[in-house]
Each structure stands twice: as C-alpha cells, then as structure tokens.
N, C-alpha and C positions, 0 to 999 in steps of 0.2 A: 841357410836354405829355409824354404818355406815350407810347415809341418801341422799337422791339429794335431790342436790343443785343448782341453779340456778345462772348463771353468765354470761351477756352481751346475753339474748338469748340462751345460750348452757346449759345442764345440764351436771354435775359430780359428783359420789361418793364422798363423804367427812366425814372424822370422826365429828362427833356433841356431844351437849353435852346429855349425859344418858337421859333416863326419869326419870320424876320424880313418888314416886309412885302414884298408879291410886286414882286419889277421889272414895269418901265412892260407889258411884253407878256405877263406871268404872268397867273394867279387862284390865288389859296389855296382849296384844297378841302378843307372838315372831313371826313374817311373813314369811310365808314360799312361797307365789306366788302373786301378784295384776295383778289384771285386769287395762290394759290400755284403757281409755274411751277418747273421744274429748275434756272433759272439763280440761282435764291433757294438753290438746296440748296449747288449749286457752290461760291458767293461765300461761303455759314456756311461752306462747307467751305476755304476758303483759295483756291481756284481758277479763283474767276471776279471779278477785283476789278472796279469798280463804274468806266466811265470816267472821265477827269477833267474835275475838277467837279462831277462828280454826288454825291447824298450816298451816304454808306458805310451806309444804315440799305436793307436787302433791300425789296423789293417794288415789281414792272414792271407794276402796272394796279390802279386804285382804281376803287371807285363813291360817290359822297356827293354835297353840297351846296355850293355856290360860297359861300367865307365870303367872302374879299377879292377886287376885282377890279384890275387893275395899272391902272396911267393912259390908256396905251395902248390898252387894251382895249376893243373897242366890239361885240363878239359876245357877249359874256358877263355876266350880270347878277348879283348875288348873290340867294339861293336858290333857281339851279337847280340839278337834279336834273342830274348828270353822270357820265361814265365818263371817265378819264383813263389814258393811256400814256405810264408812267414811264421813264426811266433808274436812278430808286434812288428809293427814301424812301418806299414805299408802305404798308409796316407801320408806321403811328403814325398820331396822331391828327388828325394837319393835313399837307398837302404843299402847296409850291407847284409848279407846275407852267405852263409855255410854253402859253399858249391855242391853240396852233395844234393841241398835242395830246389836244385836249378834243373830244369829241363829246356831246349832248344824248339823254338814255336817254330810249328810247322808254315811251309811257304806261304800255303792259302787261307791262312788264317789272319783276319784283322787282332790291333792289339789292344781291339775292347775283347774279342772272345779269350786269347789268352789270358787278358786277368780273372776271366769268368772259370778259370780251366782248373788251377791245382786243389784248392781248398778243398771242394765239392767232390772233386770225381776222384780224389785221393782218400777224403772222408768214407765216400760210399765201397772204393775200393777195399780201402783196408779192415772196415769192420763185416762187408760179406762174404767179401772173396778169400779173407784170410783169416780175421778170428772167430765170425762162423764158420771158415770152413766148405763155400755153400760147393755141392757136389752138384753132377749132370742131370737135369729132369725135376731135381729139388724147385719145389714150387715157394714165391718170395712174395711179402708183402711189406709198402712202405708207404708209412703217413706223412701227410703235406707232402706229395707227391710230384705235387707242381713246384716244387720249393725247388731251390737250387741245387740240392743233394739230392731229390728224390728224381729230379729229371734226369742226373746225372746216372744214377743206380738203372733206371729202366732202359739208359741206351747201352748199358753193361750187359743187362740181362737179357734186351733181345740180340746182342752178339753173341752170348756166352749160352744160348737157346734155354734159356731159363727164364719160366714163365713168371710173371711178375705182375699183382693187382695195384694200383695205388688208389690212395685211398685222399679226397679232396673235398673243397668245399661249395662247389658250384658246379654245371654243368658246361660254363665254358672249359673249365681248368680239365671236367673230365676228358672234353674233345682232344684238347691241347696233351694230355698225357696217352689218351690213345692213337694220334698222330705220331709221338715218337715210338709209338712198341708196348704200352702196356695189354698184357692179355686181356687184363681186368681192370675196371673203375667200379669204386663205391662213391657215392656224396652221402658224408654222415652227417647232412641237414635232412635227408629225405631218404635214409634205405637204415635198417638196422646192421649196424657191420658186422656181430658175432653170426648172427642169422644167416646175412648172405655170405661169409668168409665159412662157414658152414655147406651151405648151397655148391660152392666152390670148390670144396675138397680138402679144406684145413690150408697149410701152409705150413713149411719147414724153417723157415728163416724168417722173421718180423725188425723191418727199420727201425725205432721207436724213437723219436725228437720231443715228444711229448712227456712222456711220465705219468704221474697221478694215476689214477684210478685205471688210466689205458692199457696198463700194465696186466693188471687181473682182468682186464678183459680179455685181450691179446691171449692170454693162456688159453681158454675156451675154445679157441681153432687153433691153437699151436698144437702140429702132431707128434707122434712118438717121437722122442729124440728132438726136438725140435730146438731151438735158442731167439730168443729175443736180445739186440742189439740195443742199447738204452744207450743215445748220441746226446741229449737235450732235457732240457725243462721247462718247456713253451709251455704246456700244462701246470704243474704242481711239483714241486719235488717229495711229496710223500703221497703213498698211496696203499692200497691194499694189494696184499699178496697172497694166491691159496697154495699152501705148501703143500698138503694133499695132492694136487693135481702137479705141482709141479716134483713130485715124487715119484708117484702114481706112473707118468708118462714121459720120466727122467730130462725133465725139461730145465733151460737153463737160461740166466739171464745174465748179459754181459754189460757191464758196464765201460765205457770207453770214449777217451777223447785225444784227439790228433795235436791240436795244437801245444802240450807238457812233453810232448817226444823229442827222444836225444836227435838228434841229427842224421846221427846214423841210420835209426828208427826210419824215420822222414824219408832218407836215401833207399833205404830197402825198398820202401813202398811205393814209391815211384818208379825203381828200378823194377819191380816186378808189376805194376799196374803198364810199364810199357812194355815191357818183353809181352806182356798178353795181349796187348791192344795196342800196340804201337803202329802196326798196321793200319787199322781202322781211323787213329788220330789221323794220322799223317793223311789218307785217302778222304777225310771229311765224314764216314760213313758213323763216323761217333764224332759230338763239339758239342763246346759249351752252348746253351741256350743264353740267347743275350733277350731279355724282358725289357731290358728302357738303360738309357743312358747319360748322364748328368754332367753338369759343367761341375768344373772345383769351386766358384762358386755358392756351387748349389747343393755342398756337400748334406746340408740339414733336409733338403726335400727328400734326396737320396736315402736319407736315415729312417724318415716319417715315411716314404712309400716299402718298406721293407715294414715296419714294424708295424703297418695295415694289412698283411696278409695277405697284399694285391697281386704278389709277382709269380710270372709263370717263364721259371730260369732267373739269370743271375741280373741282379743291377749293377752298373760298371759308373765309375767317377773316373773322369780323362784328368789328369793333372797337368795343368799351364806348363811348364817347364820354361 
C-alpha cells in the first residue's frame, strides 16, 4: 500500500508493506481524507516521535470505509462510512485502528469534514469539558482560535452557553471566529490581551497551544479557581511562572496531550464528547470547519500551509485510493 514516508526532513509517497490483519478489537479502514494537525509537522520535523507502538507513518484522524473487522468486534461492520482517532498511521491507504476509537460519520456530512472531525474536537473536548472541568456560565478563553482546535472549542462553547473569547492574529480570522459563536475576539497584533481579558471579566478556563512566556501572562486574568490547559509549544517550551499568584488565587496549570492515551482513554472521550453533543453532530448545528483541501499529491503544500499560520479550521489531504 501506498504510505509517507519520511527522509532527511522531506516527506514522500512510498509503496510499504500491506497491513497486517486487524487484532481481535481493531477494524482496518481504507482512508479516503486525514486531517493535517501540528503534531504531524512536529514528528516530520524530528520532535514529536510517534508513542510506542504506534506506527512511525504521521497522521491523527482519518475518514473512510471499514475494510476489515477484528474478531472481537461487534460495533462495527464492514462498509461503514467512519471517522477514526489515530496515534500514527493516518496518511496511507489502509490503518488499522482500536474500534473503540471509531465513531460513525454522520449522513450529511462530506469525508473531507470527517477527517476534519476527531482530533480537534476530541482534543478541545477533553481538556475543557473534562479535565478542566469547565462548569455553566464559566467564562473560556482560547489562543489561535482560528486553528482547528480552537474553532472546534467555540462551537462547543456556544452549545454548552459558555461564553468564550478567542484570541487571533488578524482581523479576518477575528470575523471568521465570531461568525461561529465566539463572545469575544482579541488580535494580539493590535489590542493588549491582559488589558482587554481584564476589560472582559477574567476568565476561568485558558486553551493554551502556545507556552513560553503566555503562560504568566494568562495568570493575570485567570480568576479565583481558575486552570490553564497547556495542549502545545507553538511558542517556547520554557517560560515564566508566578507562583504567588498562582497560590494567591489557587490557580492551576494542566498539562495534557490526547494522542499517549490508552484506547480506552480515547473511547471514553468520545463516548462522552457524543452523549453531549451527539445531537448537535448529527443535526450539523456543530462540524468541522474545513479551511482548503489537497490532493495526495500535494501532501508537502498541505504541510507548508498549516505551518504559516494561514488556516481558519482544518486542512484535509483526499488519499488516491
């Protein structure tokens, strides 16, 4: 089957060898589109290897077709139409994958938005809704806003009537984030964000993809009780912290990442990201934002327009098949 591959930095198609078939609790899915996320850029780049086990071939969320189903298996039938969340193995033509982290794409949804679908809105799912914790009326704020996580978190939040600022870097992306639901837009090219997150009322819950120095600032308007979510290191991975304040105003900072989770993990948070919103999937009233679309190809333009900061929602690669 045809797969990338990685060689000196650069990626290229390369025939590999077949899968083998799926263990008793797997499905093999033929891949018809993947969502390109940062952690795919990281991992080409040397810096985010793949955990162990997992395959060393990039991409954290498929949409396609149930070729094989494992023994095990009694949810899943072959030729359905599915979305799947990866640990690895997403660009190529076949993955196997754990059935627990399979969910059933909705009728009206095309299968560029389903690849656009688990990564993001499982990501944004599980570190607000569940390890912050975030409660009713709790006010939310998330950087790169326009990124595929953060469009994802503000269609969450104006379902779940939680108000929510994001925080971008232009004035189109503000438009584009306040068309889906956010309360509030900052551009931290032109407005001070402590200032106006200040102006705003604080905030109890902070996305953070970033790192570095954002962190101690982000305290500054994090209220009583408050938690900072630390998903990324788009920024720096060290930075300043004031322990004072985060004492002072029992404040807390979470670190956390989705793609080292058992499977199980995975299954939970999906199982309970639909029981909440499964309604809203299905009805269209929440979906992935799709930003631009790429042939296989064109996998490396796909990689260089994610890693210019240009995208407002997800970029999706269609695989030949």
């Amino acid at each position: 089957m045809q797969a990338l591959q990685l060689s000196e930095g650069k990626v290229h198609w390369s025939e590999v060898q077949p899968l083998p078939q799926p263990a008793g609790n797997e499905v093999t899915v033929k891949v018809s589109s993947v969502g390109v996320n940062r952690a795919d850029l990281m991992q080409i780049a040397g810096k985010y290897p793949p955990p162990p086990g997992a395959s060393d071939i990039p991409g954290l969320e498929v949409s396609g077709i149930v070729a094989e189903v494992g023994c095990s298996v009694s949810s899943l039938q072959k030729g359905q139409r599915v979305a799947a969340l990866l640990a690895g193995g997403g660009f190529a033509e076949y993955v196997n994958v754990p059935a627990e982290q399979v969910l059933f794409v909705p009728d009206n949804w095309t299968d560029e938005m389903a690849a656009g679908w688990l990564e993001t809105f499982a990501t944004a799912y599980l570190n607000v809704f569940m390890l912050a914790n975030l409660q009713p009326k709790e006010l939310v704020m998330t950087h790169a806003g326009a990124s595929g996580v953060g469009s994802s978190l503000i269609q969450l939040c104006r379902e779940s009537g939680n108000p929510i600022t994001a925080v971008v870097g232009s004035s189109d992306k503000e438009i584009f984030c306040k068309e889906l639901g956010a309360t509030d837009t900052i551009n931290r090219y032109q407005q001070d964000i402590i200032e106006t997150m200040k102006d705003i009322g604080g905030v109890d819950v902070v996305l953070n993809p970033v790192a570095g120095d954002s962190i101690g600032k982000d305290q500054h308007y994090l209220n009583q009780d408050g938690r900072i979510i630390l998903i990324g290191l788009m920024g720096a991975r060290e930075g300043t912290v004031d322990f004072g304040r985060m004492l002072m105003k029992r404040q807390r900072i979470i670190g956390s990442t989705l793609r080292s989770l058992a499977p199980e993990r995975k299954g939970e948070i999906l199982t309970q990201m639909w029981q909440q919103f499964g309604p809203q999937f299905t009805s269209g009233a929440i979906q992935p934002v799709i930003d631009k679309t790429f042939e296989q190809k064109d996998i490396q333009q796909a990689l260089d327009y994610v890693a210019a900061n240009k995208t407002q929602g997800k970029v999706i690669v269609k695989i030949d098949g």
